[in-house]
Backbone bond lengths (Angstrom), bond angles and torsions (degrees), N, CA, C in turn:
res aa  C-N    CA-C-N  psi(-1)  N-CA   C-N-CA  omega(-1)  CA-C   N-CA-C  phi
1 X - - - 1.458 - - 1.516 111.15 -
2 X 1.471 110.88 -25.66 1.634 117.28 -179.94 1.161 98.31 -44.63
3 X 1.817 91.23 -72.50 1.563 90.10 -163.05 1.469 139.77 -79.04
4 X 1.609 104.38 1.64 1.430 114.42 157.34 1.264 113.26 -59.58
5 X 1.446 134.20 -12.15 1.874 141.95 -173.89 1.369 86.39 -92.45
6 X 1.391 127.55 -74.80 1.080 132.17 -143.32 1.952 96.71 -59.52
7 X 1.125 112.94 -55.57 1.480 115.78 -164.69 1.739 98.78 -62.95
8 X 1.478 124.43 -39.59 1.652 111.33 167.63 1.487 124.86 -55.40
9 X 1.184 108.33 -33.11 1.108 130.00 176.46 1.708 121.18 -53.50
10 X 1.367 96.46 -65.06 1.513 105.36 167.28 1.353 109.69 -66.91
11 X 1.504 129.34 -27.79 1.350 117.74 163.40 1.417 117.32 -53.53
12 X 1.682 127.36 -57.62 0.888 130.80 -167.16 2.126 111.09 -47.02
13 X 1.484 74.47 -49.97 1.789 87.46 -168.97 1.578 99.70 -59.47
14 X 0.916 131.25 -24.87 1.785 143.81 -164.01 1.594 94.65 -86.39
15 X 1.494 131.34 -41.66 1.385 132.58 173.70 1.591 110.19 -77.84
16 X 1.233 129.77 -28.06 1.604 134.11 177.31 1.481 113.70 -77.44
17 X 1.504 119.56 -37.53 1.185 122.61 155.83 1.731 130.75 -55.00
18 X 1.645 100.55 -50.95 1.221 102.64 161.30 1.466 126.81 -49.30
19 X 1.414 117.78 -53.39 1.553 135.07 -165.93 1.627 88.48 -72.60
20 X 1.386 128.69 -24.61 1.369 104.84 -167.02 1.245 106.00 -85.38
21 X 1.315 103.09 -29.05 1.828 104.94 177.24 1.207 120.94 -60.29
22 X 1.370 114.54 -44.96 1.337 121.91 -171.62 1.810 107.90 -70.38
23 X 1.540 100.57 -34.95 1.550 88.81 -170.54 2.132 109.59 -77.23
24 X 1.158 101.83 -23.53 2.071 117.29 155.20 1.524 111.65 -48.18
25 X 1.530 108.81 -18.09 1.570 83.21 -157.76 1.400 87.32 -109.61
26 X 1.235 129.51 -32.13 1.336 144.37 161.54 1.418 109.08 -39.31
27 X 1.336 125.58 -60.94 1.361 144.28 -166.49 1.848 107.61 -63.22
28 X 1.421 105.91 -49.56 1.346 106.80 174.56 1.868 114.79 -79.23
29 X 1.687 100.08 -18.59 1.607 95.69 167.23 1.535 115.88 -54.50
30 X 1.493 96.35 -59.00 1.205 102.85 177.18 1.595 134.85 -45.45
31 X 1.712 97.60 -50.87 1.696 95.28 167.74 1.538 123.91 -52.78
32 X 1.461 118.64 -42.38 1.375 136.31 -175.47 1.510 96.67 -53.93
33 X 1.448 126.97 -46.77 1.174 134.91 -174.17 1.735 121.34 -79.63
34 X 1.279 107.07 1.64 1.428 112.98 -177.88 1.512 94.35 -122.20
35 X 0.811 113.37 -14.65 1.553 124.09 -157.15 1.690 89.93 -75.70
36 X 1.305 111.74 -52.52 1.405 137.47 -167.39 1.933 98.79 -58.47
37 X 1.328 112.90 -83.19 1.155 128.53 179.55 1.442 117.78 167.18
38 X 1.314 118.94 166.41 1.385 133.39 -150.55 1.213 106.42 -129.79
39 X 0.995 125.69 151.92 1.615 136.65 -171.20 1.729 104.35 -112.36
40 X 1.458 147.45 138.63 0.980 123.76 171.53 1.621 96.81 -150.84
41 X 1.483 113.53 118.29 1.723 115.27 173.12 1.598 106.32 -54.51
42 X 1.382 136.89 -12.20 1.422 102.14 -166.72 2.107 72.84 169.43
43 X 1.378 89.35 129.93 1.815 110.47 168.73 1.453 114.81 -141.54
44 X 1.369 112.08 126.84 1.152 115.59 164.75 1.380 120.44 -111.37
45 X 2.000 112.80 131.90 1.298 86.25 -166.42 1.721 88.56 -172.40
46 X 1.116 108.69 146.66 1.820 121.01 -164.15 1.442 116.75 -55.30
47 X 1.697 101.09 -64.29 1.584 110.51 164.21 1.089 107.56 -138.62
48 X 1.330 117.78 -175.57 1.250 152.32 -127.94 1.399 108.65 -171.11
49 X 1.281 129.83 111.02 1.799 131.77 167.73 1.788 106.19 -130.11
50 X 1.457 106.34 115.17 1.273 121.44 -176.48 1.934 96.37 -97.43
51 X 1.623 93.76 109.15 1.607 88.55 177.82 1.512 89.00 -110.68
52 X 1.643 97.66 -177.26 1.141 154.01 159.85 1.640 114.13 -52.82
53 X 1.388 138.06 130.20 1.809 112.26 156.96 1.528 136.18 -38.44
54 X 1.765 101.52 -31.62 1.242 125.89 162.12 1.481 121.21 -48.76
55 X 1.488 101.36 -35.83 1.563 104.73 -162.94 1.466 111.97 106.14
56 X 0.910 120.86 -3.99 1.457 119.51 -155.32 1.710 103.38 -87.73
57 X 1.412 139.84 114.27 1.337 136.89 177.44 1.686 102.96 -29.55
58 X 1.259 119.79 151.70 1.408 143.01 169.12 1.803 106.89 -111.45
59 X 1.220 102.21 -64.85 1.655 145.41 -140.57 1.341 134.62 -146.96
60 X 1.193 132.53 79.08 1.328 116.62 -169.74 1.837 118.06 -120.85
61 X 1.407 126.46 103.14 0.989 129.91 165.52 1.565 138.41 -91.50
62 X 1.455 95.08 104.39 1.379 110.16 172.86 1.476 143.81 -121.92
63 X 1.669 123.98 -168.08 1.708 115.94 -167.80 2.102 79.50 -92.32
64 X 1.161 108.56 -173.55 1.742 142.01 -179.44 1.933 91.27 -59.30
65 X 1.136 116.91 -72.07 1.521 140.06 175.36 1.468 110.78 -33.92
66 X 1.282 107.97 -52.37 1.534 111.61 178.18 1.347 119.55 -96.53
67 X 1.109 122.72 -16.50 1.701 127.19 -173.15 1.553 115.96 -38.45
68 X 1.181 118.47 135.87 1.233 120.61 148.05 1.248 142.51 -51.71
69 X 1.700 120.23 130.89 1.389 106.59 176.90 1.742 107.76 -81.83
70 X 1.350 98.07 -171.21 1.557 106.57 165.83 1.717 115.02 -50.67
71 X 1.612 110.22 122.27 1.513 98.86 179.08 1.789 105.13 -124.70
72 X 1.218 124.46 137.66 1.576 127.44 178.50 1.485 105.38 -117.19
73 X 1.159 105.09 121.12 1.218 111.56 174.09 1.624 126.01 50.73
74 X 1.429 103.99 39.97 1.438 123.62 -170.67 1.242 111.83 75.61
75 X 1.133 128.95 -10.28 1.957 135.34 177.61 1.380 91.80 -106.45
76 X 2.003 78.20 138.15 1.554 93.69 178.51 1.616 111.32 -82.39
77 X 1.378 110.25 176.61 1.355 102.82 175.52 1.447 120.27 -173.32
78 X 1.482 165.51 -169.35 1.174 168.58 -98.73 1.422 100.18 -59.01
79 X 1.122 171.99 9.98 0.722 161.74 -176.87 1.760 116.04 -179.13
80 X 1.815 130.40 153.50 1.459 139.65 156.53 1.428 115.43 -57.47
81 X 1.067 99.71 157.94 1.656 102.85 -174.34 1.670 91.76 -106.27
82 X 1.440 110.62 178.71 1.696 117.82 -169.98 1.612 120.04 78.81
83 X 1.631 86.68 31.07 1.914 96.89 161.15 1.572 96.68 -131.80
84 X 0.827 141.15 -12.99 1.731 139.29 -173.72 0.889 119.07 -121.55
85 X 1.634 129.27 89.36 1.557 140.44 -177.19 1.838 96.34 -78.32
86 X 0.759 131.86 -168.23 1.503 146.30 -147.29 1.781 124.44 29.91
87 X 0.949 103.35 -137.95 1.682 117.06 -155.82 1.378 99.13 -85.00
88 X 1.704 149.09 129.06 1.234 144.95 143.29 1.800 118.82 -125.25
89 X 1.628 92.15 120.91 1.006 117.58 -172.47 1.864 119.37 -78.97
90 X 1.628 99.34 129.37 1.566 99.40 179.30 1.894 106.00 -106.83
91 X 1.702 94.12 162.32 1.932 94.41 174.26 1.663 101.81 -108.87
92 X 1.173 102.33 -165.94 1.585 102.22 -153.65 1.655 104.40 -66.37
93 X 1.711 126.62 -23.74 0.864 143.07 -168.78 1.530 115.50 -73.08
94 X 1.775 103.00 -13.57 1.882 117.21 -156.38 0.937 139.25 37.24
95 X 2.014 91.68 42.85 1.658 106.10 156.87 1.501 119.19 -114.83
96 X 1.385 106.00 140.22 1.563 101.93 -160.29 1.560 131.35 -52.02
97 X 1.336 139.68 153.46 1.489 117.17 -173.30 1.445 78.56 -152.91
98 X 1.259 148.55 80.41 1.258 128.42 151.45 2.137 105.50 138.12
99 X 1.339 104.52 155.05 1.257 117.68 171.96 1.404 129.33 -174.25
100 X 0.774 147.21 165.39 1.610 146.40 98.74 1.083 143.94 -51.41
101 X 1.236 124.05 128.60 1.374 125.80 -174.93 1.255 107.51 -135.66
102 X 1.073 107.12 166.11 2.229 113.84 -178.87 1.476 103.27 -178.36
103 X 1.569 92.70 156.51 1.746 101.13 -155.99 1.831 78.32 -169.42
104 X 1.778 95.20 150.10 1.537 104.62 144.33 1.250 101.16 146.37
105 X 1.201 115.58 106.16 2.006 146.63 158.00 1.227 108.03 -74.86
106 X 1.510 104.83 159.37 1.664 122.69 157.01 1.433 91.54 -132.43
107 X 1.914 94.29 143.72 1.243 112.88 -169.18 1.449 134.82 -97.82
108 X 0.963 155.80 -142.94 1.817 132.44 -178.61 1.935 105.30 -96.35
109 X 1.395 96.93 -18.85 1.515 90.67 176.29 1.666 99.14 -109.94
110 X 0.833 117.99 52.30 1.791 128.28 153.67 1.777 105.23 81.56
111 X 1.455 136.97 -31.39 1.123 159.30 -171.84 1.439 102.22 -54.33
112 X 1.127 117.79 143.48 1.725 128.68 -165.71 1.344 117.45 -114.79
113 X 1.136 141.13 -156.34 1.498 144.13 166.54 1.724 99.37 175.43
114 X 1.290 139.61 145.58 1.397 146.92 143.75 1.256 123.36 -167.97
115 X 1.686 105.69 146.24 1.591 114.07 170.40 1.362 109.51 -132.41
116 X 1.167 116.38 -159.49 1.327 128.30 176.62 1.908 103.18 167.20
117 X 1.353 109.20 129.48 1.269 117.63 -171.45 1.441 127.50 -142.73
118 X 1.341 121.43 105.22 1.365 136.60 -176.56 1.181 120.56 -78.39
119 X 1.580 133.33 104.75 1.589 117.38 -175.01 0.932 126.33 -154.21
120 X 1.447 152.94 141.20 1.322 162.74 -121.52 1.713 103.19 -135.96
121 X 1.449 133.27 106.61 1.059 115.40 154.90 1.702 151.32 -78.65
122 X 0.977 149.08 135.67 1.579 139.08 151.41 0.979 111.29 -26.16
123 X 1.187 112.19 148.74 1.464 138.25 -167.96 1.747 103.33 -62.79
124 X 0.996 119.00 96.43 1.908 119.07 159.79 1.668 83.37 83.11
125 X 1.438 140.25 12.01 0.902 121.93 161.30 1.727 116.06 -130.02
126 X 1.621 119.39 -128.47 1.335 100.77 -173.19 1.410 117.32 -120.27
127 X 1.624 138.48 -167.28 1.092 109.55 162.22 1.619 157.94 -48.62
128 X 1.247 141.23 154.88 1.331 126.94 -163.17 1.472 103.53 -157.70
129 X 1.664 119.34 -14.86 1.587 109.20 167.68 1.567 90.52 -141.81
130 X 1.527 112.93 123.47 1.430 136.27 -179.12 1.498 113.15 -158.92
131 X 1.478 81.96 151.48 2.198 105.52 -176.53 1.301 90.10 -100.84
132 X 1.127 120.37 136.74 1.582 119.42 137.56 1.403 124.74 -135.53
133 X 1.278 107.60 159.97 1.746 107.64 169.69 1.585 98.77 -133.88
134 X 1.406 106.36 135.03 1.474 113.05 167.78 1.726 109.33 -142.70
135 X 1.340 106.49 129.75 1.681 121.90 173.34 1.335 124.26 -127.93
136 X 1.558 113.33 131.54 1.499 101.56 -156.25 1.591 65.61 -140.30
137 X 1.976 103.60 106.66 1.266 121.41 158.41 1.598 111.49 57.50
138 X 1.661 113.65 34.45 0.945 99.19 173.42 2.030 112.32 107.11
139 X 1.489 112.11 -40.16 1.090 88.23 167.47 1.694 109.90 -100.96
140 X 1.175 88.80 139.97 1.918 110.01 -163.50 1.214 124.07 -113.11
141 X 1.269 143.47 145.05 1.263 154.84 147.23 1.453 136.16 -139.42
142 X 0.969 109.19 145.15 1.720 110.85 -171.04 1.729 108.58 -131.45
143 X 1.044 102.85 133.03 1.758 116.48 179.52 1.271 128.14 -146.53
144 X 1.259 106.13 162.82 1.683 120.05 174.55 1.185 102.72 -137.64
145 X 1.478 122.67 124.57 1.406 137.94 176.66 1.476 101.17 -130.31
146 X 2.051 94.46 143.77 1.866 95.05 173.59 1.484 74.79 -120.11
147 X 1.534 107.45 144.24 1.658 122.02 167.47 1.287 101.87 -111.61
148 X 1.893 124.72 -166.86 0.760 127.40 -147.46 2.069 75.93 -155.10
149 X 1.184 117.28 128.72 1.300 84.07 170.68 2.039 100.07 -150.98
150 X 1.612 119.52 140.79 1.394 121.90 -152.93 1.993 106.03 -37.87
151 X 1.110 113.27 -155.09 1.687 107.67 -161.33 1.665 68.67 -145.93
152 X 1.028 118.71 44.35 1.426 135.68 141.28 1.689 132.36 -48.01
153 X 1.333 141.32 112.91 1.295 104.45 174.68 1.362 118.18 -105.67
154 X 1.370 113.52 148.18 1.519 122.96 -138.57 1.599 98.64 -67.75
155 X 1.127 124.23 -47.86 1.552 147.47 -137.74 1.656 87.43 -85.43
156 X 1.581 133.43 -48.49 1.477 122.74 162.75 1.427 116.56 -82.65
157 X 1.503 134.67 2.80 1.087 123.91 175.23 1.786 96.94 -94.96
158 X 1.057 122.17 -38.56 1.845 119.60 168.23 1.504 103.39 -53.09
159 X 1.896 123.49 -65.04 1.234 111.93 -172.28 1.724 108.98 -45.87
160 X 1.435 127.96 -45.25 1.175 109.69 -174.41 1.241 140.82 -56.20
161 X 1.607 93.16 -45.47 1.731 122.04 172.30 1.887 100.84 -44.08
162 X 1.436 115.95 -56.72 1.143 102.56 -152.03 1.763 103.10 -92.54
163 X 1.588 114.13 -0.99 1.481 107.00 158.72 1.546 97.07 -75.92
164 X 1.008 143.26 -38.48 1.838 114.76 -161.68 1.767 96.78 -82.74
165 X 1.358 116.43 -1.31 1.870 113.61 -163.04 1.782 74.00 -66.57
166 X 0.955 113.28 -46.04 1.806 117.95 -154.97 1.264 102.68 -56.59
167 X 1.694 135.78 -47.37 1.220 134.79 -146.79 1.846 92.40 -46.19
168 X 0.958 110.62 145.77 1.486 138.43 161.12 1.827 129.88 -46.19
169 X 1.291 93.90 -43.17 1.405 100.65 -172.11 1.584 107.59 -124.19
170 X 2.079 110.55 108.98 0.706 102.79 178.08 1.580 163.40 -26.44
171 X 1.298 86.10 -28.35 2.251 100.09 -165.12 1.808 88.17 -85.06
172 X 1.503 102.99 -55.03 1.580 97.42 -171.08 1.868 98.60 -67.41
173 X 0.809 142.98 8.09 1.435 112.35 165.16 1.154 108.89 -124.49
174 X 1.661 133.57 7.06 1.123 131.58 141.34 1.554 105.95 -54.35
175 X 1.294 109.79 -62.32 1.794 96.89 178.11 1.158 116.38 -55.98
176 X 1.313 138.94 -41.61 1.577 128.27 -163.31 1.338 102.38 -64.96
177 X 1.549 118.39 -41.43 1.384 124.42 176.13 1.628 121.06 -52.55
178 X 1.325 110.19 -51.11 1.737 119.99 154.26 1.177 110.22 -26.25
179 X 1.375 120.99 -65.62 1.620 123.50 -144.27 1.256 96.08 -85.55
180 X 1.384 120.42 -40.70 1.617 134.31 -179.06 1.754 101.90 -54.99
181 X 1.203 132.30 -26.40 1.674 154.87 -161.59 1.398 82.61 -92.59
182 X 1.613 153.96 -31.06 1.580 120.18 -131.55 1.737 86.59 -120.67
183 X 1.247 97.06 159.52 1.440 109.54 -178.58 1.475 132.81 -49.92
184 X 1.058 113.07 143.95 1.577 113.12 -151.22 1.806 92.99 -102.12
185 X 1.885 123.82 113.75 1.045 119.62 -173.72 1.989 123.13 30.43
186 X 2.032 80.93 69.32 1.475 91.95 -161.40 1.524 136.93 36.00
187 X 1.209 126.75 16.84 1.396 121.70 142.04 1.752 117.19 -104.72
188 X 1.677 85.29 142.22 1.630 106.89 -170.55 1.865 97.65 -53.54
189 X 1.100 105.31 163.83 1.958 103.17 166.14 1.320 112.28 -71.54
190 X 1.792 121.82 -26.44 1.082 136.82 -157.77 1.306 131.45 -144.84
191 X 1.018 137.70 74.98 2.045 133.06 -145.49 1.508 102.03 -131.64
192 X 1.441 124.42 82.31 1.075 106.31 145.74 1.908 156.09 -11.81
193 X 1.050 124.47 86.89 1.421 102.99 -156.90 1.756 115.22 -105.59
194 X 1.665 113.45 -35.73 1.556 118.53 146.45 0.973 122.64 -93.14
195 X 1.230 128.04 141.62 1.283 121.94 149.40 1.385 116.77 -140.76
196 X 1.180 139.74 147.14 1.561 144.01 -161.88 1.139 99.67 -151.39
197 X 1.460 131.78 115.16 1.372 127.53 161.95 1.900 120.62 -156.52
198 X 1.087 105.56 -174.48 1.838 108.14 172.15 2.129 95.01 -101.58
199 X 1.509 100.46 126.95 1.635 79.88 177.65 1.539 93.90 -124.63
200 X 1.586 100.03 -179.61 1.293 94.05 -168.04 1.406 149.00 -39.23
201 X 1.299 112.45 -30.20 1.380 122.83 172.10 1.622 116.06 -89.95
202 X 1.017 131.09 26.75 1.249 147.66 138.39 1.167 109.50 121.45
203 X 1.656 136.84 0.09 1.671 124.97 -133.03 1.643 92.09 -121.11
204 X 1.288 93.72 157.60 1.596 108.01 175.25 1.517 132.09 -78.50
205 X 1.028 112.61 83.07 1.624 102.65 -161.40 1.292 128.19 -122.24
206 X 1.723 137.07 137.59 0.894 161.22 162.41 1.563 135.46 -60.52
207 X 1.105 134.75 58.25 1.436 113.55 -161.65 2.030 91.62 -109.05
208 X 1.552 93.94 142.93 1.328 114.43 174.15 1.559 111.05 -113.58
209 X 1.209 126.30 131.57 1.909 120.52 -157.48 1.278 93.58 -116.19
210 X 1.677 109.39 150.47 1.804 97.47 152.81 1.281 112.38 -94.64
211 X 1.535 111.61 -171.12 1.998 116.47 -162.69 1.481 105.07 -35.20
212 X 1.322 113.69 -30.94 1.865 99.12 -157.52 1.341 97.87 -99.84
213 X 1.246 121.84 2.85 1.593 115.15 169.16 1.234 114.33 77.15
214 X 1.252 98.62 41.37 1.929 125.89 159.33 1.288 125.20 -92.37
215 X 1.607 148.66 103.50 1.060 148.31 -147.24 1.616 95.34 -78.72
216 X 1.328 100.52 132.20 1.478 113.07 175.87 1.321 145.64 -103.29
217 X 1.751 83.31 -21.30 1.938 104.34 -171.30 1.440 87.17 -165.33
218 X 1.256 104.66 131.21 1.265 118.30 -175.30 1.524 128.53 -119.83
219 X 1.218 143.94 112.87 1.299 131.43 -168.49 1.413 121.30 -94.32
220 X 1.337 164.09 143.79 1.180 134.81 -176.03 2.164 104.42 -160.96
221 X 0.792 71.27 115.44 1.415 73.77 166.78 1.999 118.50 -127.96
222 X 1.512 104.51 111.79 1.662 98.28 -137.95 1.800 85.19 -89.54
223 X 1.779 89.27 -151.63 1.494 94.66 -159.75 2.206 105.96 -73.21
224 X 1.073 110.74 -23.64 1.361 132.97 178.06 1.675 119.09 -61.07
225 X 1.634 95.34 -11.99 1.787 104.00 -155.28 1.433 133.08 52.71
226 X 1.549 115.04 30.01 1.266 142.58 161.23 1.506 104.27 -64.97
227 X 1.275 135.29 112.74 1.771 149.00 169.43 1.550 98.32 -93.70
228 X 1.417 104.51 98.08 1.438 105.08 125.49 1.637 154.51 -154.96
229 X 1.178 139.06 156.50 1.437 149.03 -148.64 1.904 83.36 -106.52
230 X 1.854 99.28 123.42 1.132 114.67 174.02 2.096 106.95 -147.10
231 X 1.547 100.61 138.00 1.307 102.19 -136.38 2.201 72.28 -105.73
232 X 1.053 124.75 159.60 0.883 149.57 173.29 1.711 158.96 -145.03
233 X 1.586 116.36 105.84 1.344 125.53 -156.37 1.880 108.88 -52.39
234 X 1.069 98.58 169.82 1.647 103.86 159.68 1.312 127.70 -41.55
235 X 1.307 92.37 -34.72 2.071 120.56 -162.33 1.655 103.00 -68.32
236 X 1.632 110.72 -14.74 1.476 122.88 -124.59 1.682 128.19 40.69
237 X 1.455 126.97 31.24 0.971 108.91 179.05 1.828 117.69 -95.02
238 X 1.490 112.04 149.88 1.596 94.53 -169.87 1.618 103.79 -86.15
239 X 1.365 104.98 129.71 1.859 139.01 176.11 1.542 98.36 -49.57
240 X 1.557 103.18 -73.54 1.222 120.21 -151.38 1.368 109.12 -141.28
241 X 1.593 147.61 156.85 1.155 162.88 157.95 1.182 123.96 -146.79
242 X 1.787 86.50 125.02 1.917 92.61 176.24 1.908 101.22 -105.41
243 X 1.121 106.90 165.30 1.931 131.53 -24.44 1.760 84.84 -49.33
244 X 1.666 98.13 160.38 1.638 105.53 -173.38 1.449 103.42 -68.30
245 X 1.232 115.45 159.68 1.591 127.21 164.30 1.706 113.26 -53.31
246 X 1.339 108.09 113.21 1.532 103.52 164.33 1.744 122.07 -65.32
């Protein structure tokens, strides 16, 4: 009877060895095979973060809930994330330079709201070539603007801004905030310089700016199909208009 134990026994152990091998060889098929890539008819799923081997963000697509805030150099910063549903784009460094975004409800008393916004950032700073469209119930506009914006970097121009938000006593941090606002070795932080779009009141328009993001020359063709070219001072006041003013 011993050795009727002993000989099941070594059977058993002779089948656990087997089964263990087989289920190893299976197991690493499988990894090798996921490892590779996956095929999938249809995923549903919140976000999405396209890294780096490093780890480092690329890409990140997500719902409103999950969105990313602003990130520099892998640290977050000026702001929470869970206002910007679509696509935000990182540079090799994995600080953000660019996105898409889109939004737009109607509300319980029939009234609407929508945008959607395509945009390219400056280097360590913020955007400077972007589309947008925004309609609130109908009045609408859509644009493309290239700005101009200081060689500032964004990530100490936020830390600063939001140490003087703190100062204590209103009047002085209204000013610190001013001065913190003014152009950095005479360039503005922010200067529009194209812009081409439909704006709210229906008309077609052109404005070309100089450095400080003062409209200079203006193109317009309004809601009436009235064309006209109006030339413009520093002051913004208009110089000249063709055809001239009767």
């Amino acid at each position: 009877m011993d050795d009727q134990i002993r000989r099941e026994l070594r059977l058993l152990k002779g089948y656990a060895v087997v089964v263990t091998m087989i289920l190893g060889t299976l197991s690493i098929a499988a990894f090798k095979q996921s490892a590779r890539n996956e095929k999938f008819t249809e995923i549903d799923v919140e976000r999405i973060n396209i890294v780096e081997p490093d780890g480092k963000l690329r890409m990140v697509i997500s719902n409103r809930p999950r969105s990313i805030g602003p990130i520099y150099k892998g640290k977050p910063f000026g702001y929470e994330g869970g206002g910007r549903p679509g696509i935000i784009f990182f540079n090799d460094e994995g600080t953000e330079n660019g996105g898409l975004t889109f939004a737009g409800k109607r509300e319980a008393n029939g009234t609407y709201t929508a945008n959607t916004g395509l945009s390219f950032d400056q280097f360590n700073q913020d955007q400077i070539l972007y589309f947008q469209y925004s309609d609130q119930n109908g009045s609408r506009r859509a644009d493309f603007t290239i700005a101009d914006r200081a060689p500032v970097d964004i990530y100490d121009m936020v830390a600063e801004r939001d140490s003087l938000r703190k100062i204590p006593d209103s009047t002085a941090r209204a000013a610190a905030l001013k001065k913190w606002a003014e152009p950095r070795n005479g360039q503005p932080l922010f200067a529009p310089r194209v812009y081409i779009g439909r704006d709210r009141a229906r008309s077609a328009v052109i404005n070309l700016s100089d450095p400080s993001g003062k409209t200079r020359l203006r193109m317009v063709v309004d809601s009436l199909g009235a064309a006209s070219l109006q030339f413009l001072d520093a002051t913004g006041r208009v110089t000249s208009t063709l055809p001239e003013r009767k």
